[in-house]
C-alpha positions in Angstrom: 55.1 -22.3 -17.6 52.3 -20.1 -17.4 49.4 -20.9 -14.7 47.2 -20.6 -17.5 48.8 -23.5 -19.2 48.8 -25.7 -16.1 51.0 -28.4 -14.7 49.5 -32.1 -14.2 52.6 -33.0 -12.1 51.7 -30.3 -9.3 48.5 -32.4 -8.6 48.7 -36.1 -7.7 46.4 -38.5 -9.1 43.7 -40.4 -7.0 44.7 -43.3 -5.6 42.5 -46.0 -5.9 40.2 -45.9 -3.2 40.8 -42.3 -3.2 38.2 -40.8 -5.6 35.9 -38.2 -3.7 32.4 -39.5 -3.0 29.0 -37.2 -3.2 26.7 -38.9 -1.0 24.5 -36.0 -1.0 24.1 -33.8 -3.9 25.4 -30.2 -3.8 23.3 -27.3 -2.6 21.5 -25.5 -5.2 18.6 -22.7 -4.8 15.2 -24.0 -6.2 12.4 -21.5 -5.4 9.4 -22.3 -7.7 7.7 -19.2 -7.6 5.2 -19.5 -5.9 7.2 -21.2 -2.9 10.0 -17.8 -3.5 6.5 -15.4 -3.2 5.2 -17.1 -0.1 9.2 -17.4 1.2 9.5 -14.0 0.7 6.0 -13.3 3.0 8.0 -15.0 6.0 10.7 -12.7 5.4 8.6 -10.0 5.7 6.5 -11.6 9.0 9.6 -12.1 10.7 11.0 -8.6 10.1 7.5 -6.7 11.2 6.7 -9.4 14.0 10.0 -11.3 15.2 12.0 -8.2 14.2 9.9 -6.7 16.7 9.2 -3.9 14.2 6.3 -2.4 15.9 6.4 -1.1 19.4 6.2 -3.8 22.1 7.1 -3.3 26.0 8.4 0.6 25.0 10.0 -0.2 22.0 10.7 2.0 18.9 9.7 1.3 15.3 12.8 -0.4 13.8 13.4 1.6 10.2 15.7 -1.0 9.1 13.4 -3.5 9.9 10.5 -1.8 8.1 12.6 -1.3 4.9 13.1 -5.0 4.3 9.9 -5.8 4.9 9.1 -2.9 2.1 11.8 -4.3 -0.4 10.5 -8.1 0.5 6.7 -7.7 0.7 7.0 -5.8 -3.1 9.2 -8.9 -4.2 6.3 -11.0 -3.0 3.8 -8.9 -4.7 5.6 -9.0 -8.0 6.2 -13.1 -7.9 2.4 -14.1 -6.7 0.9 -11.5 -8.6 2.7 -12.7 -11.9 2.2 -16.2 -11.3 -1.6 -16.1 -11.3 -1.3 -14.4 -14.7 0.9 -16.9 -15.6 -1.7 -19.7 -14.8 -4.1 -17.8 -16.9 -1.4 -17.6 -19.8 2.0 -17.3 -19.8 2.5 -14.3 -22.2 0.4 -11.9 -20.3 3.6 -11.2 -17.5 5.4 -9.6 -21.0 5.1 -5.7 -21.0 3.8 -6.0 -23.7 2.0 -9.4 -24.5 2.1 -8.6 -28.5 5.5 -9.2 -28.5 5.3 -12.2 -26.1 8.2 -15.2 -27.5 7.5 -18.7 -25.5 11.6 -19.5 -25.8 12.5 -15.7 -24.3 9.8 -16.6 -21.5 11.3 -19.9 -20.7 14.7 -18.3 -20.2 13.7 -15.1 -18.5 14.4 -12.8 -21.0 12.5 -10.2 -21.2 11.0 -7.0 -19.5 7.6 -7.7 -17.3 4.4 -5.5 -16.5 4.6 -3.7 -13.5 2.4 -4.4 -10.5 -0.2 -2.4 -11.3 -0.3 -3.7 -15.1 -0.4 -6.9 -13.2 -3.3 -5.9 -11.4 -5.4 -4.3 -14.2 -4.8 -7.7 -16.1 -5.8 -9.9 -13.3 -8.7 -8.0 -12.9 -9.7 -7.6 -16.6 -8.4 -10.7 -17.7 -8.4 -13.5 -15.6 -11.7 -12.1 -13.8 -9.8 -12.0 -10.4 -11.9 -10.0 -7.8 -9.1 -7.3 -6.3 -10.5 -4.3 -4.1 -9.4 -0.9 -4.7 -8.1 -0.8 -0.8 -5.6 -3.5 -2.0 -4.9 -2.2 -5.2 -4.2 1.0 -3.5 -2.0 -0.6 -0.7 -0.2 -2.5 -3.6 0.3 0.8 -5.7 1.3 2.4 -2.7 4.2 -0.6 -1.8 5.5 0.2 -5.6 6.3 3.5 -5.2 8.0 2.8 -1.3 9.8 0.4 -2.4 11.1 2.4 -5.9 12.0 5.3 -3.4 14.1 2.4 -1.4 15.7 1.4 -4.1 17.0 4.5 -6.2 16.1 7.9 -3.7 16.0 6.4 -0.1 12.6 6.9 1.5 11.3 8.7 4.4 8.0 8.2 5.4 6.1 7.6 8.7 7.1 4.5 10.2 3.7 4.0 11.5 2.2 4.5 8.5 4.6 2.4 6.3 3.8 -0.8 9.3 -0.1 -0.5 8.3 0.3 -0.5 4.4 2.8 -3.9 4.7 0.2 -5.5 6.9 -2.8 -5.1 4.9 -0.8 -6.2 2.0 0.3 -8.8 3.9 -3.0 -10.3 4.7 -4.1 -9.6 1.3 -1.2 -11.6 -0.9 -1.7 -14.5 2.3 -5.3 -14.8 1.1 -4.4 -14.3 -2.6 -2.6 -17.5 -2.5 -5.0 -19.9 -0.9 -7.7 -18.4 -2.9 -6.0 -18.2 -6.2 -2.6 -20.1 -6.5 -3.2 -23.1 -4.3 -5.7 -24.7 -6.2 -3.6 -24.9 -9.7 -0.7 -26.3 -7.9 0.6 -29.9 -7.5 0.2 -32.4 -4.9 3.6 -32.3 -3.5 4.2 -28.4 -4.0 0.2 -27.1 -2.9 1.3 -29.2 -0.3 4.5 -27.7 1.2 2.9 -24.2 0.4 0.4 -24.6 2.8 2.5 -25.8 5.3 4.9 -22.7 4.8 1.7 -20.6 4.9 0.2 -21.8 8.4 3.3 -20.1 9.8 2.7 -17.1 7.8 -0.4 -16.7 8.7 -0.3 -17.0 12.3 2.7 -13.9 12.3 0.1 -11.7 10.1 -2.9 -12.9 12.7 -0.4 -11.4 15.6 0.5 -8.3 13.4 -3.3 -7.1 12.4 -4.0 -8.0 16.0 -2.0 -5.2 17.5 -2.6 -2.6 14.9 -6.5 -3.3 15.2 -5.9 -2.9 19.2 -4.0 0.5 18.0 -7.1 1.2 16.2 -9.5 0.5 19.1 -7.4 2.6 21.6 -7.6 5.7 19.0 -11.1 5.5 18.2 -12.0 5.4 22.1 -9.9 8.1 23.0 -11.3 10.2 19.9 -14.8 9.6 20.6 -15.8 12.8 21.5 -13.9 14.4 18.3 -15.7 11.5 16.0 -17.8 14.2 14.1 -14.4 16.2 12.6 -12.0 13.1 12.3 -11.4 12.1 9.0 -9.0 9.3 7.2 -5.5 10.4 7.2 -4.4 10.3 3.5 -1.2 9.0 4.6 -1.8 5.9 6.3 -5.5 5.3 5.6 -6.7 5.4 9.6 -9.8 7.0 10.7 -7.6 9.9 13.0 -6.6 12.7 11.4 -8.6 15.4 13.7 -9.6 18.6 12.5 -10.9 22.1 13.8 -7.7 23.1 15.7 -6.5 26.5 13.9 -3.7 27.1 16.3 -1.8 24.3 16.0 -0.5 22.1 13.2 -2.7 18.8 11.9 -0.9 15.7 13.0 -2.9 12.4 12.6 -2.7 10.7 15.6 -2.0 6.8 14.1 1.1 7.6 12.5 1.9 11.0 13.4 2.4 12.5 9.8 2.1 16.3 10.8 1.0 19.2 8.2 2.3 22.7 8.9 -1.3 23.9 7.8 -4.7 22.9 6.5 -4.0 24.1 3.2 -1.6 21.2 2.7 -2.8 18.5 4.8 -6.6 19.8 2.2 -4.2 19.2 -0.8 -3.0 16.0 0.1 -6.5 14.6 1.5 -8.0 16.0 -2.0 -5.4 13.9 -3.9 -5.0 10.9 -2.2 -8.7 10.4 -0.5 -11.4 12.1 -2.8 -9.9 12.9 -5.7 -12.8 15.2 -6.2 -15.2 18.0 -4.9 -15.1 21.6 -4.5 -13.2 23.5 -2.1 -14.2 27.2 -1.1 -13.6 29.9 1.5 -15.6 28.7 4.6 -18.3 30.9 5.9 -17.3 30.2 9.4 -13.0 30.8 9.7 -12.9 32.4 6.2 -10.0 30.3 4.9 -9.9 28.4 1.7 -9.8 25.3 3.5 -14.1 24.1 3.1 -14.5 21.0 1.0 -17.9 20.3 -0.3 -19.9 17.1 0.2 -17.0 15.0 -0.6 -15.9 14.2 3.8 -16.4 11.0 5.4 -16.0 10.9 9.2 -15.0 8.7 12.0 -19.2 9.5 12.9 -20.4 8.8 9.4 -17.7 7.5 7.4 -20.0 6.5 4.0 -21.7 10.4 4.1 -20.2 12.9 1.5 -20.3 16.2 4.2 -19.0 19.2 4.1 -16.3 20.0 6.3 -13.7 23.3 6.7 -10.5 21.6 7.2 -9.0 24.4 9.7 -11.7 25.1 12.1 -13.6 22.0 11.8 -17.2 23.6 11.3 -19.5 20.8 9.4 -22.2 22.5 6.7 -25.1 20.7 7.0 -27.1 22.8 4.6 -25.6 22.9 1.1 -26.8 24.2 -2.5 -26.3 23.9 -6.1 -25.1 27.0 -8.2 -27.0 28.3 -10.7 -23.9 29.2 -12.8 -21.2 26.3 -12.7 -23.2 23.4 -11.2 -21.1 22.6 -8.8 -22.3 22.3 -4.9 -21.2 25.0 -2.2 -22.4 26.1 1.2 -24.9 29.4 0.6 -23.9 32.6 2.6 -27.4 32.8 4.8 -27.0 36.3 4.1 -26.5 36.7 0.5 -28.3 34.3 -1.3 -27.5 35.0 -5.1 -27.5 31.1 -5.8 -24.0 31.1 -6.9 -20.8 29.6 -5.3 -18.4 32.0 -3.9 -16.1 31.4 -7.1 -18.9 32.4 -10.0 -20.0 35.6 -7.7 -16.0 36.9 -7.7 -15.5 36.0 -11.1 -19.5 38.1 -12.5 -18.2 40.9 -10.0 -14.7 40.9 -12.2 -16.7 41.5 -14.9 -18.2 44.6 -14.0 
């Protein structure tokens, strides 16, 4: 005999009387998705509040801690985000909606639009009102949490706390303002209830990192003229004019070897526009042009060097390539320092 064959006589029959009884059905996972989406926010409350991610009493950031809420919070993303599109019509989740098949929907089966497809859609589509500061948190999550999964990530634990709160409060919001209402009776109902939980963590959470926030800005009061937003973790205290040591924003202590790089990365991640040029002041390549919100005047476009700190006050258009730059008091040909090297080239 073979045990793939099998052998009635090695197992008794039941006796009368004996036949098993299920009083209570067996366990089985049922997540609808929105109730998995708001499940997975209370995983990630619980490992950035009860984890006791952030500092408390003396306490170090907990990286482990801050990864699952990463991995979690993007899960949560992904779910909510999809199921509002879903309410508006069930093929726009499909990478490509064209090629959108109810019966591959029904069973899972096929390949999804990424968050930030989700978000132009929702947007576009379904007319739902996302700011870019969430949209930028969101993208931000995305590319943490693709970094968890295949690379590993390091990043400032500080700054990755910040981004996973904000998203936090926005996807809380998200769901009483956009999911909730479409729900039914029974399942709006236990939502809510999960939610009030929720919310209260993400209340305690933004509560210390808006104290954080209050300490800085009070002890960088006098310095509120040359701080700008740290293009790493989006807080007003990144503190310029300091030549002989390196930039380190002073939230979540990201620390740039020079201003050259930490210029590069506030260009690309803040601005996304303006001209840079050699400053009249230090004489570095570090000056960018009416494009520099402050802690002081965080809305103005100023023009601040990025190594020494000096803001330009006075600024021109040149005559040549349009483009703003501080004049030399000087020399005043009316042309950036860029279109005077490059007609002196010529000659």
């Amino acid at each position: 005999m073979t045990v793939s064959e099998g052998n009635e006589g090695d197992v008794p029959a039941p006796r009368s009387g004996d036949e098993p009884k299920f009083e209570t059905p067996a366990a089985h996972v049922d997540f609808p998705p929105v109730r998995n989406g708001v499940d997975y926010l209370g995983s990630v409350a619980d490992h950035l509040n009860l984890g006791q991610a952030y500092p408390r009493d003396g306490q170090e950031l907990n990286p482990r801690h801050l990864k699952y809420a990463v991995l979690h919070l993007q899960a949560a993303a992904e779910v909510l985000l999809k199921a509002r599109l879903v309410q508006e019509h069930w093929s726009l989740v499909f990478k490509d909606p064209g090629t959108a098949k109810r019966d591959r929907f029904e069973a899972g089966d096929f390949e999804s639009c990424t968050t930030t497809g989700a978000i132009g859609r929702l947007r576009d589509i379904a007319g739902v009102a996302i700011g870019d500061k969430p949209a930028k948190s969101l993208a931000i999550l995305a590319k943490w949490r693709n970094r968890l999964q295949h690379y590993g990530l390091t990043a400032p634990a500080p700054a990755v706390e910040v981004t996973a709160a904000q998203v936090l409060d926005f996807l809380v919001a998200f769901v009483h303002d956009e999911l909730l209402p479409a729900l039914p009776g029974p399942e709006a109902a236990a939502v809510a209830d999960d939610l009030v939980s929720v919310g209260a963590d993400v209340r305690c959470i933004t509560s210390y990192i808006a104290a954080r926030v209050k300490r800085l800005t009070d002890e960088l009061k006098d310095v509120a003229d040359r701080t700008v937003m740290c293009p790493v973790c989006d807080q007003w205290a990144l503190v310029l004019g300091n030549p002989a040591i390196p930039l380190d924003c002073r939230f979540c202590h990201t620390t740039w070897p020079n201003a050259v790089l930490a210029l590069e990365q506030y260009y690309n991640n803040v601005v996304m526009d303006g001209n840079v040029q050699d400053c009249p002041t230090c004489t570095q390549h570090t000056l960018l042009v009416e494009a520099v919100g402050t802690t002081a005047s965080p809305e103005a476009s100023r023009s601040l060097c990025f190594c020494c700190g000096t803001d330009f006050a006075v600024t021109a258009q040149c005559s040549d390539c349009y483009n703003a730059f501080v004049p030399d008091p000087d020399e005043d040909y009316g042309l950036c320092g860029n279109c005077i090297n490059g007609a002196v080239d010529r000659f």
